[in-house]
C-alpha positions as CSV (number, residue, x, y, z in Angstrom):
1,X,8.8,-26.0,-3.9
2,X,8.5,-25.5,-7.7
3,X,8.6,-28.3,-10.1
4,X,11.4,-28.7,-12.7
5,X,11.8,-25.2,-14.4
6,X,12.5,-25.8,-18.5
7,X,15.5,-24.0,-19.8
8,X,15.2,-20.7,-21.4
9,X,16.1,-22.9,-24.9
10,X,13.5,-25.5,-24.5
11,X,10.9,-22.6,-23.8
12,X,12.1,-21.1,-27.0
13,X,11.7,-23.9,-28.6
14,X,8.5,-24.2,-27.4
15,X,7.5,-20.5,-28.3
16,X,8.6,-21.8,-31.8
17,X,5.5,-24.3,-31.6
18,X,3.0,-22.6,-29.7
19,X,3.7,-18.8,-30.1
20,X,2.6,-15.3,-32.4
21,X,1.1,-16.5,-35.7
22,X,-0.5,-19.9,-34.9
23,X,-3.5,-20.1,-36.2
24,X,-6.0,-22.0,-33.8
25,X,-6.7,-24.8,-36.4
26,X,-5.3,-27.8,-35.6
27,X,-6.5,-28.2,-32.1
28,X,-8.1,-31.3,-30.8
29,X,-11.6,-30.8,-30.8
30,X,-13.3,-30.0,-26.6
31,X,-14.6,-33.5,-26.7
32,X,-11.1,-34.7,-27.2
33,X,-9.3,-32.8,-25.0
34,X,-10.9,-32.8,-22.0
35,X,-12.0,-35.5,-19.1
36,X,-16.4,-35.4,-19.6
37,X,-16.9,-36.1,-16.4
38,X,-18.2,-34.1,-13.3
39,X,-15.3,-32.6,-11.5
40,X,-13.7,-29.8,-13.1
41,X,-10.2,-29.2,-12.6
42,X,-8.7,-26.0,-12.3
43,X,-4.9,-24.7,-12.3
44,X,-4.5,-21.0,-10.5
45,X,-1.8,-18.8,-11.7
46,X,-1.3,-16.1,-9.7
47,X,-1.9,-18.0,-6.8
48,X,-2.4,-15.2,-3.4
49,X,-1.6,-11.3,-4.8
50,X,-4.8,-9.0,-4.3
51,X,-7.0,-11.0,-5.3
52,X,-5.6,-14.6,-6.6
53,X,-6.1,-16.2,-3.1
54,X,-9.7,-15.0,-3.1
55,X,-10.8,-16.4,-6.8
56,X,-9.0,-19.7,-5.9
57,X,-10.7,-20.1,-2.6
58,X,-14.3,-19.1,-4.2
59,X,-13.7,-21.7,-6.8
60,X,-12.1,-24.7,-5.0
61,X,-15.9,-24.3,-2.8
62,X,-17.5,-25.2,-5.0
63,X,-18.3,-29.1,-4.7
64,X,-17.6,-30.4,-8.3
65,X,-14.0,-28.5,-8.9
66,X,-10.4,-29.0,-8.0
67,X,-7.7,-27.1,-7.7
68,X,-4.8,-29.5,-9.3
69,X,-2.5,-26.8,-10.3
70,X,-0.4,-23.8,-8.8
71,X,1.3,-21.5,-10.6
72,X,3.2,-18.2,-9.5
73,X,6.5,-16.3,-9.8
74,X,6.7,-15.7,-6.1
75,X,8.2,-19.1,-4.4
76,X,6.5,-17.8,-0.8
77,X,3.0,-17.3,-1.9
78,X,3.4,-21.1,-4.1
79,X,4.2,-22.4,-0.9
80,X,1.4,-20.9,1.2
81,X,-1.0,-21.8,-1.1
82,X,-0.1,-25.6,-1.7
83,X,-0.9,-25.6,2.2
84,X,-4.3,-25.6,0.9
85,X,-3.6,-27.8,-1.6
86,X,-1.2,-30.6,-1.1
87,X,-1.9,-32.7,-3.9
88,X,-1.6,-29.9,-6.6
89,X,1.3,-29.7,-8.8
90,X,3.4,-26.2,-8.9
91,X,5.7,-24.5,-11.1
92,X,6.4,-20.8,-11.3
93,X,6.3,-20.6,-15.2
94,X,2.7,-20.6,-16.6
95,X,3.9,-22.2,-19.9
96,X,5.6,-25.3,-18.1
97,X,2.3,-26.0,-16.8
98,X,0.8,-25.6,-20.3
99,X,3.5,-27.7,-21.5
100,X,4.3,-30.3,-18.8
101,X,1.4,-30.6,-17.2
102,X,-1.4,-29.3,-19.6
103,X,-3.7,-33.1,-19.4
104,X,-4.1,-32.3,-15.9
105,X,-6.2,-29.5,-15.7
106,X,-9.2,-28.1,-17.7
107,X,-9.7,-25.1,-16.7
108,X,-7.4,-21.6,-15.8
109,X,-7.8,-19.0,-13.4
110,X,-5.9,-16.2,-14.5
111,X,-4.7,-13.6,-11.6
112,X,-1.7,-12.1,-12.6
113,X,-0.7,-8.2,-13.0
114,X,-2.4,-6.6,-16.4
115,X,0.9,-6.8,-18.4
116,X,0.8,-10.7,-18.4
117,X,-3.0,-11.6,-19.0
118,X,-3.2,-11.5,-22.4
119,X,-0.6,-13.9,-23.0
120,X,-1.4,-16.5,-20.4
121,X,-5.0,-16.0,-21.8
122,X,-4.4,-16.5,-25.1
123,X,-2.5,-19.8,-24.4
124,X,-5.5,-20.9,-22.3
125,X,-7.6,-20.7,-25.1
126,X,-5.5,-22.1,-28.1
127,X,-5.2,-24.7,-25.2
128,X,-8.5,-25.5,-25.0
129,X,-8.9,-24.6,-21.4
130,X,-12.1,-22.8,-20.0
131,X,-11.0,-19.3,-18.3
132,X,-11.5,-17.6,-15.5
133,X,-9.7,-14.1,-16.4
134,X,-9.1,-11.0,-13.9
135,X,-10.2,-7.3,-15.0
136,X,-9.0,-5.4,-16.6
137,X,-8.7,-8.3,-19.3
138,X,-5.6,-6.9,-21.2
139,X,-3.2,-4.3,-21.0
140,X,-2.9,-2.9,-24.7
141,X,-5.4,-1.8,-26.9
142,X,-4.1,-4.2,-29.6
143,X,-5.1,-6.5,-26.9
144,X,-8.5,-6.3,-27.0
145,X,-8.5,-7.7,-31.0
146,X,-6.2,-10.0,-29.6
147,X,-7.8,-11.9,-27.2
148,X,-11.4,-11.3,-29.0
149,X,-10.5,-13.1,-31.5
150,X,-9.1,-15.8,-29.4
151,X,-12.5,-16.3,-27.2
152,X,-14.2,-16.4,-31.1
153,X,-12.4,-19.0,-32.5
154,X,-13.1,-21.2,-29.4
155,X,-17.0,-20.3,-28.4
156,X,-16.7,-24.0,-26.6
157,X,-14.8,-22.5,-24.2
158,X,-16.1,-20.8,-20.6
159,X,-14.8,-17.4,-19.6
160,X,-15.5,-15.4,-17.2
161,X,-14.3,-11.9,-16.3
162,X,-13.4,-11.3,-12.7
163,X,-16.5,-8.7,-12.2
164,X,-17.9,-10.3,-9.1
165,X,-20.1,-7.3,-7.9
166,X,-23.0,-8.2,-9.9
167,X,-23.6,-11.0,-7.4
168,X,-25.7,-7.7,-5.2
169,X,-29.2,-7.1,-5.9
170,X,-28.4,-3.4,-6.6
171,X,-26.4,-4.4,-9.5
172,X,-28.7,-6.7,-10.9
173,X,-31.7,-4.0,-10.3
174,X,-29.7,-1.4,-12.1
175,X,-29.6,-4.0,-15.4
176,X,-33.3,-4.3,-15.0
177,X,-34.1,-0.6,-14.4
178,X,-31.7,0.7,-17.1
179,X,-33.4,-2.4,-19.5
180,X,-36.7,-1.6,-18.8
181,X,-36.6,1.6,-20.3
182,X,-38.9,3.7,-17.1
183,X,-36.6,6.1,-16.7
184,X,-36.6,7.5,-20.5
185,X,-34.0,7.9,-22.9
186,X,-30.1,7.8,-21.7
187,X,-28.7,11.2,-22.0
188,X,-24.8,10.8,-20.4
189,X,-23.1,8.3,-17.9
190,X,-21.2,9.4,-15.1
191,X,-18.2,7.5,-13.2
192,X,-16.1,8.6,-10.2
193,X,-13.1,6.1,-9.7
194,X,-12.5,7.1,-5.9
195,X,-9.5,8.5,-4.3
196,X,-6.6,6.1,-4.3
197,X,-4.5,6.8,-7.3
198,X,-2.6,9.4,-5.0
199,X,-2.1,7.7,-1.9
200,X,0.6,4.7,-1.6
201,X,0.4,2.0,0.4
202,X,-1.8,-1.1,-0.3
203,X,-2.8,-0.7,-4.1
204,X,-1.2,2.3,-5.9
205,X,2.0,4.0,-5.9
206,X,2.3,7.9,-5.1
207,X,4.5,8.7,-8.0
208,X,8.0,8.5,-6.0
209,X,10.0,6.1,-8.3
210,X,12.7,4.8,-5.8
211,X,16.4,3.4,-6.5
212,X,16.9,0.3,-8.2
213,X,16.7,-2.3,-5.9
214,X,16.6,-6.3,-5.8
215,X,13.4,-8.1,-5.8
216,X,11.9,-9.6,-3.2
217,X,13.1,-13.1,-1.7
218,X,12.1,-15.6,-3.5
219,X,10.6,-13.9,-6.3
220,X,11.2,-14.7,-9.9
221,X,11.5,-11.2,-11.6
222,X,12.5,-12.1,-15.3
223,X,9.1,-14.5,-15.2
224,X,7.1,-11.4,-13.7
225,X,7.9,-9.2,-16.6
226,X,6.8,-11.5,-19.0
227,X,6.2,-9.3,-22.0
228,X,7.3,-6.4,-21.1
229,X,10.9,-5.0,-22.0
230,X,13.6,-5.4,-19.3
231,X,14.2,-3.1,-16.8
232,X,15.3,-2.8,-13.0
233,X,12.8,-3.5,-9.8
234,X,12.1,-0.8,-8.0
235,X,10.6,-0.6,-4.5
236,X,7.4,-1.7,-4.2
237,X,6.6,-1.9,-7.7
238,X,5.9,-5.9,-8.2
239,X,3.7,-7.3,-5.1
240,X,1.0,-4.6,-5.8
241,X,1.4,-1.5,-7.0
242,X,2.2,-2.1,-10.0
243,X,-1.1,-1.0,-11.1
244,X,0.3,2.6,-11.1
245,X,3.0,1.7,-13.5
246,X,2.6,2.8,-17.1
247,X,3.8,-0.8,-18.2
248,X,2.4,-3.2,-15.8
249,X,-0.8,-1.6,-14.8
250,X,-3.5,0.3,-15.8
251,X,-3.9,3.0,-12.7
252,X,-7.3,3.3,-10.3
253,X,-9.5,3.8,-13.6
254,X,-8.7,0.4,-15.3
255,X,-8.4,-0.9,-12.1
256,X,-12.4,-0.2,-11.0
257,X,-13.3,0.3,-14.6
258,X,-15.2,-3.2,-15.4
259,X,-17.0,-2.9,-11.8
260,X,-18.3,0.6,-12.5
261,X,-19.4,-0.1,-16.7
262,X,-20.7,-3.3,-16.1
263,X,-24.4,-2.4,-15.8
264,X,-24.7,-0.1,-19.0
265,X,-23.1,-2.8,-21.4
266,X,-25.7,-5.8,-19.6
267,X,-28.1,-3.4,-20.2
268,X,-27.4,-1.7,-23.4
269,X,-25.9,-3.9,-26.3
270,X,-26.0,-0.5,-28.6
271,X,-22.9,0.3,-26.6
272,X,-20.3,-1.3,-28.7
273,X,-16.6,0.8,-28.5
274,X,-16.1,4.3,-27.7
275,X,-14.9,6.9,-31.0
276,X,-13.5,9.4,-29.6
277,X,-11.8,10.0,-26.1
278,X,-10.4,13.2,-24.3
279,X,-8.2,13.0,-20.8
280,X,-7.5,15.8,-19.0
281,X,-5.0,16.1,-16.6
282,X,-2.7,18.5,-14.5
283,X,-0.7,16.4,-12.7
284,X,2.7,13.9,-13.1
285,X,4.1,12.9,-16.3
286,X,3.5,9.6,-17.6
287,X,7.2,8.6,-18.1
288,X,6.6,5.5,-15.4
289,X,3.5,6.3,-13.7
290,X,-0.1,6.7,-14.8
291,X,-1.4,10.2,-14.6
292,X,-4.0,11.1,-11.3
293,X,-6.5,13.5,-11.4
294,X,-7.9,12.3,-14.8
295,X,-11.3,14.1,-15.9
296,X,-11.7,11.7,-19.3
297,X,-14.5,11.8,-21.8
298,X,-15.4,8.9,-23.9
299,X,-17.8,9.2,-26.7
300,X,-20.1,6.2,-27.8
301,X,-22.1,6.3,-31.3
302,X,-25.5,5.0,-30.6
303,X,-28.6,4.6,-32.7
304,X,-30.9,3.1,-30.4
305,X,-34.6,4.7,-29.4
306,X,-32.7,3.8,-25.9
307,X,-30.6,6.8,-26.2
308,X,-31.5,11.1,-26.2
309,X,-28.7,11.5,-29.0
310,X,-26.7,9.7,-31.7
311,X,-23.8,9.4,-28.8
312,X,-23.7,9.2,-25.3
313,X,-21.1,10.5,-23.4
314,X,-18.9,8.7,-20.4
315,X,-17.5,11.2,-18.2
316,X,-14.7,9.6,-16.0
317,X,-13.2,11.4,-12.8
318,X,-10.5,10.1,-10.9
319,X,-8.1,10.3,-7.6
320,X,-10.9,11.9,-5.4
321,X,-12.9,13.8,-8.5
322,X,-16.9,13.5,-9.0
323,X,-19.5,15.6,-11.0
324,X,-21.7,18.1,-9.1
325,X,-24.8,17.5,-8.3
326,X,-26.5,20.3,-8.4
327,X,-25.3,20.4,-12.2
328,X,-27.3,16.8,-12.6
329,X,-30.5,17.9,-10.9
330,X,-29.8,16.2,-7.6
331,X,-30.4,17.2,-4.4
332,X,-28.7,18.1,-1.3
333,X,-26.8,15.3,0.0
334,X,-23.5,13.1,-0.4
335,X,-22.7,10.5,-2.5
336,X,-22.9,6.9,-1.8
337,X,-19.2,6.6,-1.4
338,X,-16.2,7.8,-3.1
339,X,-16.7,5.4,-6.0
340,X,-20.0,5.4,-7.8
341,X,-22.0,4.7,-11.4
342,X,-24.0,7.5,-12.8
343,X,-26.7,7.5,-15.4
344,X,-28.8,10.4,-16.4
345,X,-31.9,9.9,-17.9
346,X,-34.4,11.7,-19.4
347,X,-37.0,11.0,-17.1
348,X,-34.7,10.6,-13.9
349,X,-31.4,9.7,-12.7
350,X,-30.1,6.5,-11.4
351,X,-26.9,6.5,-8.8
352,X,-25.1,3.1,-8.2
353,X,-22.7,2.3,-5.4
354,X,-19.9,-0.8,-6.4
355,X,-22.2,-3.2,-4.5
356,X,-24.9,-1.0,-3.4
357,X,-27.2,1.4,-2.3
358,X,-29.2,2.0,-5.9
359,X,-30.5,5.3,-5.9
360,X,-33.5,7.1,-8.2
361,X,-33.7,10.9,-8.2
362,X,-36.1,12.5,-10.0
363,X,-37.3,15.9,-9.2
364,X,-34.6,16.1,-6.5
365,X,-36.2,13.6,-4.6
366,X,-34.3,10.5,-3.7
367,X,-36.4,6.8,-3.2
368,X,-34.5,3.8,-2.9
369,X,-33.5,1.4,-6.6
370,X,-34.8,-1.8,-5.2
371,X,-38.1,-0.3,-4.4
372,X,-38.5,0.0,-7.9
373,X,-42.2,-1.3,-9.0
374,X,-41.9,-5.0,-11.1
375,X,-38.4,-5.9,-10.1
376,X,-38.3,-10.0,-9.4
377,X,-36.6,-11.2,-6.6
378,X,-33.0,-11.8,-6.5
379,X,-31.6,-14.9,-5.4
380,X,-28.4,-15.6,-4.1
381,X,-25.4,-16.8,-6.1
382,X,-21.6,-16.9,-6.4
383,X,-20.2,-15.6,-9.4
384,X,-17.7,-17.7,-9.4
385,X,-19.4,-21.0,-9.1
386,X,-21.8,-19.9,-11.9
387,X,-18.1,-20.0,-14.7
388,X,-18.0,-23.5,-12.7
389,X,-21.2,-24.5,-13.7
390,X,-21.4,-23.7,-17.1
391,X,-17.9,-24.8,-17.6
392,X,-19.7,-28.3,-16.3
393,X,-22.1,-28.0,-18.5
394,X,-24.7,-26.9,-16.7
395,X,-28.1,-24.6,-17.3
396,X,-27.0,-21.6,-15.2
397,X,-28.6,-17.8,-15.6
398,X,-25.6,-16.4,-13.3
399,X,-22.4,-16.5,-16.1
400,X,-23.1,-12.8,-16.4
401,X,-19.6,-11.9,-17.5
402,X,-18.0,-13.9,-20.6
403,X,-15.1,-12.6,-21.6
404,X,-17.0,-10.7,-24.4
405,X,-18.5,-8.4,-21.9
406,X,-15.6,-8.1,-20.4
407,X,-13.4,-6.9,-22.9
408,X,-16.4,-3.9,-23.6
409,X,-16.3,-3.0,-19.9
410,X,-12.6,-3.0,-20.5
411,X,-11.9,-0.3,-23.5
412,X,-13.2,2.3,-22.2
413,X,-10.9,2.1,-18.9
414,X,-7.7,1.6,-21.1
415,X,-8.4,4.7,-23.9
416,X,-9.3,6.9,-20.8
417,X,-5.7,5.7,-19.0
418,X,-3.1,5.7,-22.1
419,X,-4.9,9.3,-23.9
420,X,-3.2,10.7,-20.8
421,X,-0.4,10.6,-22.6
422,X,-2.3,13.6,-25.0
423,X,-4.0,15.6,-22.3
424,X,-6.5,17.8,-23.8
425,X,-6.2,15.9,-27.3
426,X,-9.3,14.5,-28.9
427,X,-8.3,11.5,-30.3
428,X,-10.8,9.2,-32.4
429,X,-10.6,5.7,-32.1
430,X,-11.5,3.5,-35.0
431,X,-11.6,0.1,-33.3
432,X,-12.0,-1.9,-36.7
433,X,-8.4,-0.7,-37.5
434,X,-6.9,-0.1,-33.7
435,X,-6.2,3.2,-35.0
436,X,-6.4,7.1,-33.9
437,X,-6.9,7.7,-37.2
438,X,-6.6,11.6,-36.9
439,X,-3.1,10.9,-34.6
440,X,-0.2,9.1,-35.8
441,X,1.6,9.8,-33.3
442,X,-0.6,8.4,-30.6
443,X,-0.4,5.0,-33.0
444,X,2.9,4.7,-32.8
445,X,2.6,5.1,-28.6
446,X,-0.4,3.4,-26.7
447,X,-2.1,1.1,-29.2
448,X,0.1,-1.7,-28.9
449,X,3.6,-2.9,-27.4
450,X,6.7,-5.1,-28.7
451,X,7.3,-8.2,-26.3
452,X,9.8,-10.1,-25.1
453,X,10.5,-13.2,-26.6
454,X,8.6,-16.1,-25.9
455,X,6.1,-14.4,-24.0
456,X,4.4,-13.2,-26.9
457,X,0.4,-13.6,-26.8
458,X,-0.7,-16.2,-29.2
459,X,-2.4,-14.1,-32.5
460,X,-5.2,-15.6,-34.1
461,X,-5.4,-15.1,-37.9
């Protein structure tokens, strides 16, 4: 059962306090704020979903954390989950637990659809709560300023990005091959996304808006849309696929987006923001859904002896799309999967599976990544526990995805996604500004959005 929900005036009120514009000065210091002992303790919003259940679990293993704190919109999966944890509090509005229950917990895991994360986030923060944040980290490109300049005004805090795949060896080899600089200079990066975006079901929707309809049982709908402007359910749209709405998700590329950059930005700090980005596509409009099909460009300005050029290009392909080989180089063969990392080199190419196989091609010959000579062994760890540990305090190489990774691994995903809008268009992105500045129009459309009323994120000035 939920706790006491606050009226809608008292969370005004409380808006008033805590909301857009409040600067971050003010707040008690980490010592201050927080138990120094060895236990950390941890409230989960989002608390099942796709993957909620899965970070809670992960974390409430580890030996020195606690789950004291449940939070979700949907009164079935609160109760399942307090089976796990009877001794946790639970509410179903994240800002009653901020404000009712905030000296109870230390740290946040953050599991909610896109829409909502940088506004629970940003609370977190201004909180003084560590963070453990699902990709793709925001939703709107104004969100990326947003919650950057959150995680900077509080470098005390712990975040981690929900980009659990580097825990496989192949990951981690690709870093060090890419680092290493043995197979020359970067020429272009590659990415196919898989082929989901079209097919229903589990994760995405296939386009079919549906009737109005009531929400599920159970389920508090006003507190799912958070920031978004009202407007009716529609079938299937808030359990999961909401990812294939325009206004709650990001589609299959911001979706896979962090787990398929990832490597290049550990490897590569040269890679900063795209300039300029170019989505293609011939297939449904974009009034409610995001497009499928998507052949994006990205271009990054680099001036790095790392690099062949003064940019490197990221060529995205989605919903069942991939490069040809035989245009790379490669050989005869298939790919290792339907989703896979690309990155052409001057002296050879490597080809990354999500968690594995790591190949090298050079010549059209294929060996295998981890046979690479000088690579160290890789030990085993949980990616999870590592935001633990350092959120303990402790000396741990394994935190490989702070929030300011995260948010790198994350532009890329949403320019491809929202230029969609423009197909064909080049539009240049000056991050500095969060401007297109040669397309007003675009400015006016998918840089930023207007939000509901007390669900605003928290702006740092």
């Amino acid at each position: 059962m939920a706790a006491h929900q606050l009226t809608r005036r008292e969370f005004v009120r409380s808006a008033a306090a805590a909301g857009a514009g409040v600067a971050f000065s003010g707040l008690p210091a980490l010592g201050s704020s927080f138990r120094r002992d060895t236990r950390l303790r941890v409230l989960s919003i989002g608390v099942i979903g796709t993957i909620g259940g899965t970070d809670r679990k992960n974390i409430a293993a580890h030996p020195e954390a606690d789950i004291v704190g449940l939070c979700d919109i949907d009164a079935n999966a609160l109760a399942q989950a307090a089976l796990d944890h009877p001794e946790a509090f639970t509410c179903a509005d994240y800002r009653e637990a901020f404000d009712q229950y905030g000296d109870k917990f230390d740290a946040v895991i953050v599991a909610t659809p896109d829409h909502s994360h940088c506004a629970i986030m940003t609370m977190a923060l201004a909180r003084g709560k560590h963070v453990y944040g699902q990709k793709p980290l925001v939703h709107q490109l104004e969100e990326l300023e947003l919650l950057g300049r959150a995680i900077a005004k509080r470098p005390d805090l712990v975040t981690q990005t929900g980009a659990q795949r580097i825990e496989s060896e192949a990951r981690r080899a690709a870093v060090d091959i890419l680092k290493s600089g043995g197979l020359g200079k970067v020429i272009e990066v590659h990415i196919a996304f898989g082929g989901g975006a079209l097919s229903g079901g589990y994760y995405f929707a296939d386009g079919v808006l549906g009737e109005p309809c009531d929400p599920p049982a159970g389920f508090d709908y006003d507190l799912w849309l958070n920031g978004a402007q009202y407007e009716s359910c529609r079938p299937n749209m808030v359990q999961r696929q909401w990812r294939s709405w325009w206004k709650y998700g990001g589609g299959q590329i911001a979706d896979w987006v962090v787990h398929l950059t990832d490597v290049l930005f550990y490897a590569f700090p040269e890679l900063q923001s795209p300039t300029q980005v170019c989505s293609r596509t011939h297939s449904r409009d974009v009034s409610n859904f995001h497009a499928d099909r998507v052949l994006s460009t990205l271009t990054y300005p680099v001036n790095s002896p790392k690099f062949a050029n003064s940019t490197c290009n990221f060529y995205f392909y989605d919903t069942g799309l991939q490069p040809d080989r035989k245009q790379l180089g490669l050989g005869e063969g298939d790919w290792p999967g339907g989703i896979f990392t690309i990155v052409v080199c001057e002296g050879g190419t490597l080809v990354l599976a999500p968690s594995g196989p790591i190949e090298i091609w050079r010549q059209g010959q294929k060996t295998d990544g981890l046979a690479w000579p000088g690579l160290p062994t890789y030990d085993k760890f949980s990616h999870w526990h590592a935001w633990v540990d350092k959120a303990l305090g402790k000396d741990t190489p394994h935190c490989w995805a702070p929030f300011e990774a995260g948010l790198r691994c994350t532009e890329p995903g949403l320019l491809a996604v929202k230029a969609c809008m423009y197909p064909g268009q080049v539009l240049n992105w000056d991050r500095a500004t969060l401007t297109f500045t040669n397309h007003a129009q675009a400015n006016k459309t998918i840089v930023r959005r207007e939000y509901r009323k007390g669900f605003e994120p928290i702006r740092v000035s």
